[in-house]
C-alpha positions in Angstrom: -4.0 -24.5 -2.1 -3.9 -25.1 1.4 -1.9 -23.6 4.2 -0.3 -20.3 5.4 0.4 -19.0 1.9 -2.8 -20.0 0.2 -3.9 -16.6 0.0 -2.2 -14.0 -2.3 0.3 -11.4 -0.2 -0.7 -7.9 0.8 2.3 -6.3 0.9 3.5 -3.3 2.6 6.3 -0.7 1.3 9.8 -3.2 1.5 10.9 -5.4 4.3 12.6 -3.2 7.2 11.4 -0.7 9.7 8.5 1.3 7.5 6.9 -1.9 6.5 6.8 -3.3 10.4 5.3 0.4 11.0 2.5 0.0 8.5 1.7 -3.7 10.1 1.4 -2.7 13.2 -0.4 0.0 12.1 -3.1 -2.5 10.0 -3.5 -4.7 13.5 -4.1 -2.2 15.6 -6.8 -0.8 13.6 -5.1 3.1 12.8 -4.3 2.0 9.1 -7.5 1.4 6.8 -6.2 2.2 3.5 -2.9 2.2 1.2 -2.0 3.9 -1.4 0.5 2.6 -4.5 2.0 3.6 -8.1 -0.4 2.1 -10.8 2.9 1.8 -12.5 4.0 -1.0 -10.1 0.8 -3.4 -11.3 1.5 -2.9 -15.1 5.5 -3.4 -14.6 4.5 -6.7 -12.5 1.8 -7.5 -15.2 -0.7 -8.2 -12.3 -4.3 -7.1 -11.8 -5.7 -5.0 -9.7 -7.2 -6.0 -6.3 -11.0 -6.5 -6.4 -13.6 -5.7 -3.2 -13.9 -8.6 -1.6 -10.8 -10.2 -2.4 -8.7 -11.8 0.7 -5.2 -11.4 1.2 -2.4 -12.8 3.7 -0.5 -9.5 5.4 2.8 -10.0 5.7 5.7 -8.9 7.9 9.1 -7.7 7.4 9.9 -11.6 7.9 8.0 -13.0 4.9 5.5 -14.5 8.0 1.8 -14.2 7.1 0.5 -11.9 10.4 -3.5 -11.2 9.7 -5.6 -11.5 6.8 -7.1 -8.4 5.5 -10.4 -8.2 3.1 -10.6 -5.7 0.0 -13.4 -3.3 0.7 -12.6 -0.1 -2.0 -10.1 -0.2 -4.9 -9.9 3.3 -6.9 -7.3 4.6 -9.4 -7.3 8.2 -8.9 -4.4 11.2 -10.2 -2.3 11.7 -7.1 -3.5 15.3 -7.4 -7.2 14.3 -5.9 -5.6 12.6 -2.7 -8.0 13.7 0.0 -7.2 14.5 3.7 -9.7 11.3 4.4 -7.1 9.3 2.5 -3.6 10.3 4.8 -5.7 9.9 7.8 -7.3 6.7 7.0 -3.8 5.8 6.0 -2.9 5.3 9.9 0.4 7.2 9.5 0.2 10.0 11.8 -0.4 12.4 8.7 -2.8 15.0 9.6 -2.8 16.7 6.4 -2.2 16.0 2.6 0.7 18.2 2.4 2.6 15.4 5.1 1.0 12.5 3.6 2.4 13.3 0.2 5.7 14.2 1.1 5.9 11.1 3.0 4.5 8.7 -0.2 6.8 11.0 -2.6 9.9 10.4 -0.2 9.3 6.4 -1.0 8.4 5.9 -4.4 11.5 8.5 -5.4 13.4 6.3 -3.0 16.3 4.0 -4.5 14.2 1.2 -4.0 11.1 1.7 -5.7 12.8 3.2 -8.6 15.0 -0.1 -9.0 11.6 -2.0 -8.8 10.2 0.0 -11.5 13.2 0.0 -13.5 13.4 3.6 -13.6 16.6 5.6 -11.9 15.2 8.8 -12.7 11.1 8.2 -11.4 9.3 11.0 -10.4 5.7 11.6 -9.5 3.5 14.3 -10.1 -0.4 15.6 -9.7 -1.0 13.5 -13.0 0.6 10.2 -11.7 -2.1 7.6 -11.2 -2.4 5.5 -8.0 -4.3 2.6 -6.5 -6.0 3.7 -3.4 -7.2 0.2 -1.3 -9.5 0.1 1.4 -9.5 -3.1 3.6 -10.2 -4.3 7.0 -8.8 -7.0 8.8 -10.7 -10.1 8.9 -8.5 -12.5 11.1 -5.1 -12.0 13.2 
């Protein structure tokens, strides 16, 4: 595959304000790491990212914006979120209490539940997530 799109997209939250946040955040250096539902990979039957790995970042307008490298995938209980995690996050949370209020606000949002086909989702300490580390390769 050649071209803009050859490389798999690294998306962030939905399309809208919070996901231009998070880019900006990625280009400018501030956001290192993301965290998402385990859940979302099995609905979507895909597999996890591997070290290494090269994705296209991609804006609110579906336009490829940087390409990021996968330096650290772990699955983890959202109970063992560290503070290294909501900093490295780039979000301007300075402690896990924040940063999990924040995530928690999202994926119990109306759109994430829709996309996991679940009206009712809920997380808790027990819930297992996908904590990626990257850097950004090219812009």
């Amino acid at each position: 595959m050649t071209g803009p799109h050859a490389l798999k997209p690294f998306l962030l939250a939905f399309p809208g304000p919070l996901r231009d946040r998070l880019v900006a955040a990625v280009l400018s250096g501030e956001k290192v790491a993301t965290t998402g539902l385990l859940a979302e990979y099995e609905i979507e039957d895909e597999e996890l990212p591997e070290p290494g790995e090269r994705w296209g970042l991609i804006d609110s307008d579906g336009r490829e914006v940087a390409v990021v490298e996968v330096t650290e995938v772990r699955v983890l209980p959202l109970g063992e979120a560290d503070l290294r995690l909501a900093l490295d996050e780039g979000e301007g949370h300075l402690s896990v209490a924040r940063w999990r209020e924040a995530h928690e606000r999202f994926w119990h949002g109306e759109e994430m539940r829709e996309a996991l086909g679940d009206p009712d989702f809920r997380v808790d300490d027990g819930t297992l997530v996908v904590v990626e580390r990257f850097r950004v390769v090219r812009d």
